[in-house]
C-alpha positions as CSV (number, residue, x, y, z in Angstrom):
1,X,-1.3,-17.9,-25.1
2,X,1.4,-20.0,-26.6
3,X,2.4,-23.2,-23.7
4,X,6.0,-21.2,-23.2
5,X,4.4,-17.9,-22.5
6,X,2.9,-19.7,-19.3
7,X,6.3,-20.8,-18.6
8,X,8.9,-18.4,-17.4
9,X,11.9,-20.0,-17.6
10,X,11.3,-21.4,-21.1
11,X,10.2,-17.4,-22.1
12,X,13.5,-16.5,-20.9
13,X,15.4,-18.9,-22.2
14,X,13.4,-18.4,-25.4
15,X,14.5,-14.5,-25.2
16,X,18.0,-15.7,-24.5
17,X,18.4,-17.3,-28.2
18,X,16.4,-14.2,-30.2
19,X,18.2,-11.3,-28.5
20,X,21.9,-13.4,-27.7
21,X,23.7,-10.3,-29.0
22,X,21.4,-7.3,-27.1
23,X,22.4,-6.1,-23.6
24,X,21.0,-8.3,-21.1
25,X,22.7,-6.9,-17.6
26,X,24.4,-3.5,-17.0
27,X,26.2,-3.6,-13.4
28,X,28.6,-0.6,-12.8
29,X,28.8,0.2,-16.3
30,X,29.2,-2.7,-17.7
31,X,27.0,-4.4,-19.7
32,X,27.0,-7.9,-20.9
33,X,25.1,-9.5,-23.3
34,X,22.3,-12.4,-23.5
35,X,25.3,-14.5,-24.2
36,X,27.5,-13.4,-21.9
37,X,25.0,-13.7,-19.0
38,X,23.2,-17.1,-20.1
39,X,26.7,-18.2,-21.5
40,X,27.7,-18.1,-17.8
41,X,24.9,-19.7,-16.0
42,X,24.9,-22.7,-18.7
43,X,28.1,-23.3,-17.6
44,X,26.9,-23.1,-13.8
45,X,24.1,-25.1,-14.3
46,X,25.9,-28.1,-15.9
47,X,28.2,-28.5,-12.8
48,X,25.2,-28.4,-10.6
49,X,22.8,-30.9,-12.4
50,X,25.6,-32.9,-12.0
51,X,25.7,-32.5,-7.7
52,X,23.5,-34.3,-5.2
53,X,22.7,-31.0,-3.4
54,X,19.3,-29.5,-3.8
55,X,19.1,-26.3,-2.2
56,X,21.5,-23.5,-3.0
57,X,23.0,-21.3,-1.1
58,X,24.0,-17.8,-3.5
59,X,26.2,-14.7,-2.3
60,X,23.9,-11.9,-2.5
61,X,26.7,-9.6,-4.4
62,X,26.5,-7.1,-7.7
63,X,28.2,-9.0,-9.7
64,X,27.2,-11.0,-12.9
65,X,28.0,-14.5,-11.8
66,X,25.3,-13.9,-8.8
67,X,22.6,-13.1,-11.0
68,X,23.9,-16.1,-13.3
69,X,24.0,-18.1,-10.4
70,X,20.5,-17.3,-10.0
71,X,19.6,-18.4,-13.5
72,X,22.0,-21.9,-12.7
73,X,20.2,-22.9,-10.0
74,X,16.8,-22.3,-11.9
75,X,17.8,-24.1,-14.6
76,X,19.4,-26.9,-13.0
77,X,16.1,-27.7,-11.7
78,X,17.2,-26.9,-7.6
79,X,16.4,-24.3,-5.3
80,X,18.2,-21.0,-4.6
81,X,18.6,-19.0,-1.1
82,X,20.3,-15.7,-0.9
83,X,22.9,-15.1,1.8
84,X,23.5,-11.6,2.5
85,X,27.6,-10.5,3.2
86,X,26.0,-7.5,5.2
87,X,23.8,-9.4,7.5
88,X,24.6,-10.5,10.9
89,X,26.5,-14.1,11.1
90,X,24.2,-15.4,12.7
91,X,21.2,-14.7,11.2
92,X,23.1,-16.4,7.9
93,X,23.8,-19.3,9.7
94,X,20.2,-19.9,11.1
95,X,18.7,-19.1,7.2
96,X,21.6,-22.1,6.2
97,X,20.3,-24.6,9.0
98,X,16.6,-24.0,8.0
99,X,17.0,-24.1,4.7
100,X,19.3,-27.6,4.3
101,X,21.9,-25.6,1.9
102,X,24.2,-27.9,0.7
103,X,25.9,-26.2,-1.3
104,X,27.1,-22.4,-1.1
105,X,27.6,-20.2,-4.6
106,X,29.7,-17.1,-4.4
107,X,32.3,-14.8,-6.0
108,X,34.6,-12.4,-4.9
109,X,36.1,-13.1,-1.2
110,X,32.3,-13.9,0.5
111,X,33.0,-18.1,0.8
112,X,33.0,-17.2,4.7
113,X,29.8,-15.9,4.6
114,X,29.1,-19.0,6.7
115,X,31.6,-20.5,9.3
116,X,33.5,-23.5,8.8
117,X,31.1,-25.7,11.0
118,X,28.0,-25.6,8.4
119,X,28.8,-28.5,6.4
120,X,27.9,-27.1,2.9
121,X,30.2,-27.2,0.2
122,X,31.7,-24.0,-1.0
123,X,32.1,-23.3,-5.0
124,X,34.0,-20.6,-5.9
125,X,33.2,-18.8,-9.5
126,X,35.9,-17.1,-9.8
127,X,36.8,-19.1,-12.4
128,X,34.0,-20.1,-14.3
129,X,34.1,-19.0,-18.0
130,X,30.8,-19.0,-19.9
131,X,30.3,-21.8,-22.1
132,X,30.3,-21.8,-25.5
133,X,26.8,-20.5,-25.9
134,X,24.2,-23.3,-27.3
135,X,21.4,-22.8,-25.5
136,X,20.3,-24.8,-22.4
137,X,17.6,-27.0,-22.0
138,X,15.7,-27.2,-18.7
139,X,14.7,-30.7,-17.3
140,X,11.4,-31.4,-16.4
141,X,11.5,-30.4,-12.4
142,X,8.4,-31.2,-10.3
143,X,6.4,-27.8,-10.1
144,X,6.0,-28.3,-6.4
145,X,9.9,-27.7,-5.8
146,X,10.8,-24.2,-5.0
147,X,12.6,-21.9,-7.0
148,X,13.6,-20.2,-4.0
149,X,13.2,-19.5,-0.7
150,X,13.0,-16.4,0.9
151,X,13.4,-15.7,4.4
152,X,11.6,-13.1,6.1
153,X,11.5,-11.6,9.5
154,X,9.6,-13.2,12.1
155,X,8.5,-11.6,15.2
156,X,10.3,-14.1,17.7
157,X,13.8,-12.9,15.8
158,X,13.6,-16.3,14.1
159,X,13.4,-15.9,10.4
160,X,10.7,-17.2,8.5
161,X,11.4,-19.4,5.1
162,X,9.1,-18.6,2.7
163,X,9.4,-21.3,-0.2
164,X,7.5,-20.1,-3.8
165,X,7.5,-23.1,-6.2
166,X,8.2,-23.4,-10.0
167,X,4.2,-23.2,-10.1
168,X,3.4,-20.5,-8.0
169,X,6.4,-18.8,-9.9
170,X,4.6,-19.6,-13.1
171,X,1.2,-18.1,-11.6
172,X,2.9,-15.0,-11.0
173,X,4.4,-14.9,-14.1
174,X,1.0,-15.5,-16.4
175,X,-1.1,-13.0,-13.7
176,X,2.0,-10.4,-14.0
177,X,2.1,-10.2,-17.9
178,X,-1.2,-10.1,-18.2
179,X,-1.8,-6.7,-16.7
180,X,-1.3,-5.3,-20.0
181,X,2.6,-3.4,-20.0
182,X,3.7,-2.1,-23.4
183,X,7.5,-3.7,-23.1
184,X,10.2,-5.2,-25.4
185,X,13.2,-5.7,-26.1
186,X,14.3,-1.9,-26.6
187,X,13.0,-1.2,-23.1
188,X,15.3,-0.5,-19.6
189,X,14.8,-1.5,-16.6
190,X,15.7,-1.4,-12.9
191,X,16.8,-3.7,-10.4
192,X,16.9,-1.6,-7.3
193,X,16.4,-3.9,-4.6
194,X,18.6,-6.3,-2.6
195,X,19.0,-10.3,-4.0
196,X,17.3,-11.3,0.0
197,X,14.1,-9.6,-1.4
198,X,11.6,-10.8,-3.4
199,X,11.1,-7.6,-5.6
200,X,14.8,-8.7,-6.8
201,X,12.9,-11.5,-8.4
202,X,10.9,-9.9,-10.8
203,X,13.0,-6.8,-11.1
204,X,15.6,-9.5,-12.6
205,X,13.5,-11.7,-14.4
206,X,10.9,-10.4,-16.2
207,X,13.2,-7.8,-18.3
208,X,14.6,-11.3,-19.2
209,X,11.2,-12.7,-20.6
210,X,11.0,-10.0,-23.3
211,X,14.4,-9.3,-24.4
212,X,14.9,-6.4,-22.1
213,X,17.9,-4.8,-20.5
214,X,18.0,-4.8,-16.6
215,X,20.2,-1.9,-14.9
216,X,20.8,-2.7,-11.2
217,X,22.0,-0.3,-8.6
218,X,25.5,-0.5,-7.4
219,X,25.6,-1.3,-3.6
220,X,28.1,1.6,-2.6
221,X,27.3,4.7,-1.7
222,X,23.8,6.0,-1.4
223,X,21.2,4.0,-3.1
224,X,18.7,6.4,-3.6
225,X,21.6,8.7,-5.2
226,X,22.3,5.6,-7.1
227,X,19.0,5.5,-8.7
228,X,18.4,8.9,-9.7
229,X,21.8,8.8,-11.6
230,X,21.0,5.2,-13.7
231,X,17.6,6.5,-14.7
232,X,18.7,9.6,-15.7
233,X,22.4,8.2,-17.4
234,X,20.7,5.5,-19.1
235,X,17.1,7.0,-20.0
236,X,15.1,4.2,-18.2
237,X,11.8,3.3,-19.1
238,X,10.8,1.0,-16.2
239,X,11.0,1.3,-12.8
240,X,9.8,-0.3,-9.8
241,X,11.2,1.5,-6.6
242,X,10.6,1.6,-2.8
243,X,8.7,5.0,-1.8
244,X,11.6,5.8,0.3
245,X,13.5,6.3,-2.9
246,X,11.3,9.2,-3.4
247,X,10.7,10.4,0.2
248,X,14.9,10.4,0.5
249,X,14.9,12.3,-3.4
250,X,12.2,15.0,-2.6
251,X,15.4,17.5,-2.0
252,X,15.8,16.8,-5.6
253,X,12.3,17.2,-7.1
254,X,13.0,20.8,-8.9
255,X,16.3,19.6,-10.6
256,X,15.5,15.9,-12.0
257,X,12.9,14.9,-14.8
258,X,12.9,11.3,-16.4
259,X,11.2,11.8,-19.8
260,X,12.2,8.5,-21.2
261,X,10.4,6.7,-18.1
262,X,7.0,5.2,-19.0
263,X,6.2,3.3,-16.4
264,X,7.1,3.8,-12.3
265,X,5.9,1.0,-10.3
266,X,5.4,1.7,-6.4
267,X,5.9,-0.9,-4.0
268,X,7.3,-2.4,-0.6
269,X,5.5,-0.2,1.6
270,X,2.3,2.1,1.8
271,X,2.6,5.0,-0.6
272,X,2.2,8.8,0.1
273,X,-0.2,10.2,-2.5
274,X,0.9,13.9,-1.7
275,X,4.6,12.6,-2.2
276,X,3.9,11.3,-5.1
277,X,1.8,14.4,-6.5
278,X,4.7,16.5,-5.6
279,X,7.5,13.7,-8.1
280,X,4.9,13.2,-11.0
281,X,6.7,16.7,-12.9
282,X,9.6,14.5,-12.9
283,X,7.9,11.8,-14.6
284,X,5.7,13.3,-17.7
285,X,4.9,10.3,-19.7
286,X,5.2,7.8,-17.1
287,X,1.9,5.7,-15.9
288,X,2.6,4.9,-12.0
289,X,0.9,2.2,-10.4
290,X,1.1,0.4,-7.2
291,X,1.9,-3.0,-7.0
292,X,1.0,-4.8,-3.5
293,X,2.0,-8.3,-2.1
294,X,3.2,-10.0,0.5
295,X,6.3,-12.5,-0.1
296,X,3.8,-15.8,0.7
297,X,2.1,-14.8,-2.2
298,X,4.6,-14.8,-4.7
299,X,5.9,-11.5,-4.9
300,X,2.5,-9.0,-6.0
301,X,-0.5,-9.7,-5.8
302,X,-3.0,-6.3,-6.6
303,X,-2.7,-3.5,-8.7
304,X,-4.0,-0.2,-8.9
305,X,-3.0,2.5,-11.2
306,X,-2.4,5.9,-9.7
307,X,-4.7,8.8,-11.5
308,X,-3.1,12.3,-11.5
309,X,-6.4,13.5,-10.0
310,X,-8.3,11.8,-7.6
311,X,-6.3,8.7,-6.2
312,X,-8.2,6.7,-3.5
313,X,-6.7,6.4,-0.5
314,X,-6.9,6.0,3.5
315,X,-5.2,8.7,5.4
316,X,-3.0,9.3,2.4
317,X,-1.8,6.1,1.6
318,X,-2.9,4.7,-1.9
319,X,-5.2,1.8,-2.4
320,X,-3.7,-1.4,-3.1
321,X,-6.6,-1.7,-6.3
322,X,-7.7,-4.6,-7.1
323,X,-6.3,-9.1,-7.2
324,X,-4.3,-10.0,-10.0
325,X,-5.9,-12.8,-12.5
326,X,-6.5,-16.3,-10.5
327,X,-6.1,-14.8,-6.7
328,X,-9.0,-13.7,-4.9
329,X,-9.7,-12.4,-1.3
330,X,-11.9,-11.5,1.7
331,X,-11.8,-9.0,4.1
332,X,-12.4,-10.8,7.7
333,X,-13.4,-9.5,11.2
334,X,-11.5,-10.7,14.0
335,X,-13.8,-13.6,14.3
336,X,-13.0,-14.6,11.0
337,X,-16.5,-13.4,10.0
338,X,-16.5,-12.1,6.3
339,X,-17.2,-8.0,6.2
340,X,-19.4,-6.2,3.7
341,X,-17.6,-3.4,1.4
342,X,-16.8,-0.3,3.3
343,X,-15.7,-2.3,6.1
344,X,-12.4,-2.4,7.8
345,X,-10.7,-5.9,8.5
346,X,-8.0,-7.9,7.8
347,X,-7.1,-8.7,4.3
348,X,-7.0,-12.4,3.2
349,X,-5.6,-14.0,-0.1
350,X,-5.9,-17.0,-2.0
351,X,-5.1,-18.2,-4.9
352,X,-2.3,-20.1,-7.6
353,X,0.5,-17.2,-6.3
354,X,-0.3,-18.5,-2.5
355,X,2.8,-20.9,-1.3
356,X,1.7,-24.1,0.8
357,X,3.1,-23.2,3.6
358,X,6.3,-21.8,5.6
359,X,9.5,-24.0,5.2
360,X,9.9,-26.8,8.0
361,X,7.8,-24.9,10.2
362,X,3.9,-25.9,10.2
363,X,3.0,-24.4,13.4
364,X,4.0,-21.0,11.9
365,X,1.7,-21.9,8.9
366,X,-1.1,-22.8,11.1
367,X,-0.8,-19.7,12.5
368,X,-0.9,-17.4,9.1
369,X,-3.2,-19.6,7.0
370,X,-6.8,-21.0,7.3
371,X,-8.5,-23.1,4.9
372,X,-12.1,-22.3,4.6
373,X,-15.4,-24.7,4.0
374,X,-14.8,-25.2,1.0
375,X,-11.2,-26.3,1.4
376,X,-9.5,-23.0,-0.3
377,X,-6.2,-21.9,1.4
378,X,-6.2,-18.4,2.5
379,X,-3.2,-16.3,3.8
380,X,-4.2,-14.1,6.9
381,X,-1.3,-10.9,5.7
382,X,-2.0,-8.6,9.1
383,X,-3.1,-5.8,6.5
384,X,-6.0,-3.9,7.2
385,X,-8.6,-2.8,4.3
386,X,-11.6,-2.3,3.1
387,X,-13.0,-3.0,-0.5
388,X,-15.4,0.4,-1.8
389,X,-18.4,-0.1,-4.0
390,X,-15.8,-0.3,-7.4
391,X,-14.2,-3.4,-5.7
392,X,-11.0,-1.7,-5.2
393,X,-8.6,-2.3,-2.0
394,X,-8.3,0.6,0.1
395,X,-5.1,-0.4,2.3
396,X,-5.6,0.9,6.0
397,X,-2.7,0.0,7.6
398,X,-1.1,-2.9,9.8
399,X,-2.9,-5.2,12.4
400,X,-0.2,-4.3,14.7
401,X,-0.2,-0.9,14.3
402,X,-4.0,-0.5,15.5
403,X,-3.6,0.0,19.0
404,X,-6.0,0.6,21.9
405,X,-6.6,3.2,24.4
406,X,-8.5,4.2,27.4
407,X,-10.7,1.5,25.3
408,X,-10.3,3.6,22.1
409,X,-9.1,1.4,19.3
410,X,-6.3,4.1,17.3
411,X,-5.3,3.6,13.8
412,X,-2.0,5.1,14.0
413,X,-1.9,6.2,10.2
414,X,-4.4,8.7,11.3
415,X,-2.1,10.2,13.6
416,X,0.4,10.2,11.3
417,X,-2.1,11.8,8.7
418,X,-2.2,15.1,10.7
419,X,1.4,15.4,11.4
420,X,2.1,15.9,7.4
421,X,-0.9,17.7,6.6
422,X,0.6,20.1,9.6
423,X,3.9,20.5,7.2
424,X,2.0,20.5,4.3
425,X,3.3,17.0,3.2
426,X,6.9,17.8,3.2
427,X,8.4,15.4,5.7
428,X,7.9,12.1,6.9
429,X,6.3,11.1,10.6
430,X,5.9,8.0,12.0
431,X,3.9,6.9,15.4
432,X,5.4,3.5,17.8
433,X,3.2,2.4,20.4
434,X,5.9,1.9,23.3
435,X,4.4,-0.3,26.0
436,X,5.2,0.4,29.8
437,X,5.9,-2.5,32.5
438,X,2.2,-1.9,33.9
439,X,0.8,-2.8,30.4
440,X,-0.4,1.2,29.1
441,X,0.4,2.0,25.8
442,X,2.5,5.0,25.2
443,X,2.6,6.6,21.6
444,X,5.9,8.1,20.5
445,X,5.8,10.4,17.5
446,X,8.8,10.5,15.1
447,X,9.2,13.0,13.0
448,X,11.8,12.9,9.9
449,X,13.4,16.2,9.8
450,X,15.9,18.3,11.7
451,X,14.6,19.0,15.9
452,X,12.2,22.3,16.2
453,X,10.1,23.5,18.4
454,X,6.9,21.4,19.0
455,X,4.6,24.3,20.2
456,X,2.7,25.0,17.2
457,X,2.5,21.3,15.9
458,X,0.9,20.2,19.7
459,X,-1.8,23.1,18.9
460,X,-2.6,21.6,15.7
461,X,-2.9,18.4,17.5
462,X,-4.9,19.0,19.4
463,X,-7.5,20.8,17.3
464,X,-7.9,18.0,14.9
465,X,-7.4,14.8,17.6
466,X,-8.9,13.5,20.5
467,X,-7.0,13.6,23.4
468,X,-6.6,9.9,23.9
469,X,-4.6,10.4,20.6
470,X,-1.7,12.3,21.3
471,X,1.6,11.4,21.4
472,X,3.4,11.5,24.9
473,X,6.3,12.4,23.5
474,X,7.8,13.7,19.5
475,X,11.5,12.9,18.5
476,X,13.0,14.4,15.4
477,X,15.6,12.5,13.2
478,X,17.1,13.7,10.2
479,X,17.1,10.5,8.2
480,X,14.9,7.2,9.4
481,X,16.8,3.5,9.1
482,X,15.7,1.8,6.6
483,X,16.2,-2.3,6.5
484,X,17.5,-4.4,3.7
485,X,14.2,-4.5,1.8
486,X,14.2,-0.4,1.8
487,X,11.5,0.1,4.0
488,X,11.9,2.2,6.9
489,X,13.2,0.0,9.7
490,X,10.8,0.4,12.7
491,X,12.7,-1.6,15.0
492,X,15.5,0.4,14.9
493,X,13.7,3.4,15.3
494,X,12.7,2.0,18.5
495,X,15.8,1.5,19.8
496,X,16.8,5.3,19.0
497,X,13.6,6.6,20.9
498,X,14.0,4.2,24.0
499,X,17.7,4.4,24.0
């Protein structure tokens, strides 16, 4: 491997001067070029080697100065943070006072994405031309400084700042490649997901590495909608989407087929085998393979590539496979104790991809990481698994959504296993543990379809649970939430069954 191939900025700036002429970006049917893009953020990147501030605040819009800021900031040597227009006020304003941004990126009308009383200085793009395109050189950055930092949620409502450095970036980047894709620079590819989520990240640049055309989704109207139509307009051949895209396109199944597509990566939540079975007509020539990771580990950090026929799985959710190149794991009993294959624990992760630990908060990182005897840092990601005899991760749900009752420790995936097998796989369900003032545990089951009569699905229940597993009560919604990072959005959901 040539020393740039291990880097991925110098990859994609290398990219950037072989393909200056190719399409680069298409955003609402426009495309611009290599040179039009990296034309942009060399002219970005120049006013902000020249500023004192460090960390960068970015509108997260659909426009082609945000994803050149992106590049600027990455290239200047600093560190990026998205803001979101959508999101609460607030919750932009804590993300700012974590993070230090000195210095706030935007386009359009979003400059009061944060009030007048946070102190960082607001650049508008608006009128920024690209620079005469030359090339840019990158200075030599520590690899310990973040490229960005992400912020997700944490369970006291106080967000979480996850920084990944130029090195863990890097890690990613060598590990990511090397699973073996057949890409260049003919190949299209899409950017589904929103610039707060770290799927954005690779989505955007690793098309970028090989020459490679990235299509992202406009942000009006339904996204899911929104997809369909790109890969079917513009003949994709790569796609990494959210399994809610195709729990939300099922409706669709009979009318849609992407021929062109050749690879369809799975990711950002557990994935329904039976759902999937039921798209792969749609996809003929495609390989499908789920990607797993959690955001302190720099983005993915298993794979597993589906089969047609028998895909392993846990209650119908495919396995997570097996650690990319460099990152290792064990899977822990409560004590911390580690478990044999065919055991169920908790999954932990080490390795290059793992970030030190959560931004300005070490008592959170104390919490989610242990370092063992021999001094390597492991991430504790609240994911429970088991490992088979082929060394592949079976993923067996979340810590927190293993509840206990009457003494009986319930995986709730189990419960949610029945339900579908009852409509032969054809909708959605989804079981909360609500807990009462004198500390029971109630479970709620919520069901994604239009309200029916529950008689025959309690039957069924019945005959295939124990009693101690039954919901106390079922709710039917048409369409579940889904959050910013297009997974279903369980909080919400609570609030519409306790409401």
């Amino acid at each position: 491997m040539k020393k740039n191939d291990a880097d991925m900025l110098a990859a994609i700036l290398q990219a950037s001067n072989r393909y200056a002429m190719r399409p680069a970006l298409v955003l609402d049917d426009r495309t611009y070029t290599y040179q039009e893009l990296f034309g942009l953020a060399g002219s970005i990147s120049e006013t902000l080697r020249n500023l004192k501030e460090d960390i960068i605040g970015i509108t997260a819009e659909n426009s082609m100065e945000t994803y050149a800021s992106i590049l600027a900031v990455l290239f200047s040597g600093k560190t990026y943070v998205m803001l979101h227009p959508d999101y609460p006020a607030e919750r932009n304003c804590r993300i700012a006072g974590q993070s230090g941004i000195g210095l706030l990126l935007y386009s359009g009308e979003n400059g009061d994405i944060l009030p007048a009383d946070i102190s960082a200085r607001r650049v508008s793009l608006s009128s920024y031309c690209p620079a005469s395109y030359s090339g840019i050189v990158v200075p030599d950055v520590d690899p310990d400084v973040p490229a960005y930092i992400i912020f997700t949620s944490g369970s006291t409502g106080e967000p979480k700042g996850v920084p990944i450095s130029r090195k863990n970036l890097d890690a990613f980047y060598r590990a990511y490649s090397a699973l073996g894709w057949e890409l260049d620079e003919n190949d299209r590819m899409l950017q589904m997901f929103e610039l707060t989520f770290d799927v954005s990240v690779v989505s955007f640049l690793y098309p970028l590495t090989l020459g490679a055309c990235v299509y992202a989704v406009p942000q009006k109207g339904m996204k899911y909608l929104n997809v369909l139509d790109i890969m079917e307009r513009h003949r994709l051949t790569f796609a990494a989407v959210a399994p809610s895209v195709l729990r939300l396109s099922r409706p669709y199944f009979g009318e849609i087929c992407f021929p062109d597509l050749r690879y369809l990566i799975v990711t950002a939540e557990a994935t329904d085998v039976n759902l999937l079975n039921e798209f792969r007509p749609c996809i003929p020539n495609a390989k499908v393979i789920n990607l797993y990771g959690p955001t302190e580990a720099t983005i993915y950090c298993t794979s597993y590539v589906i089969p047609a026929e028998g895909t392993k799985h846990h209650n119908g959710m495919a396995a997570i496979g097996k650690p990319f190149q460099g990152m290792d794991y064990m899977i822990v009993s409560p004590l911390g104790k580690q478990l044999p294959a065919g055991e169920t624990g908790e999954l932990w992760i080490s390795g290059p991809q793992l970030m030190s630990g959560y931004w300005c908060a070490p008592e959170k990182t104390a919490e989610c990481f242990v370092t063992d005897s021999s001094g390597r840092l492991y991430y504790r990601t609240g994911d429970l698994c088991l490992a088979d005899s082929d060394g592949d991760i079976i993923y067996c749900g979340r810590k927190d959504t293993q509840v206990k009752i009457q003494g009986f420790r319930i995986e709730l995936s189990e419960i949610e296993y029945h339900v579908k097998a009852f409509y032969g796989h054809t909708c959605n369900a989804l079981v909360l543990p609500i807990y009462t003032h004198d500390g029971n545990c109630e479970l709620h089951l919520v069901i994604e379809k239009d309200a029916e009569d529950t008689e025959n699905l309690e039957r069924y229940m019945q005959s295939h649970l124990p009693s101690y597993m039954l919901p106390r009560r079922i709710h039917f919604i048409h369409c579940f939430p889904q959050n910013n990072s297009n997974k279903t959005d369980r909080n919400q959901l609570l609030k519409y069954i306790t409401q």
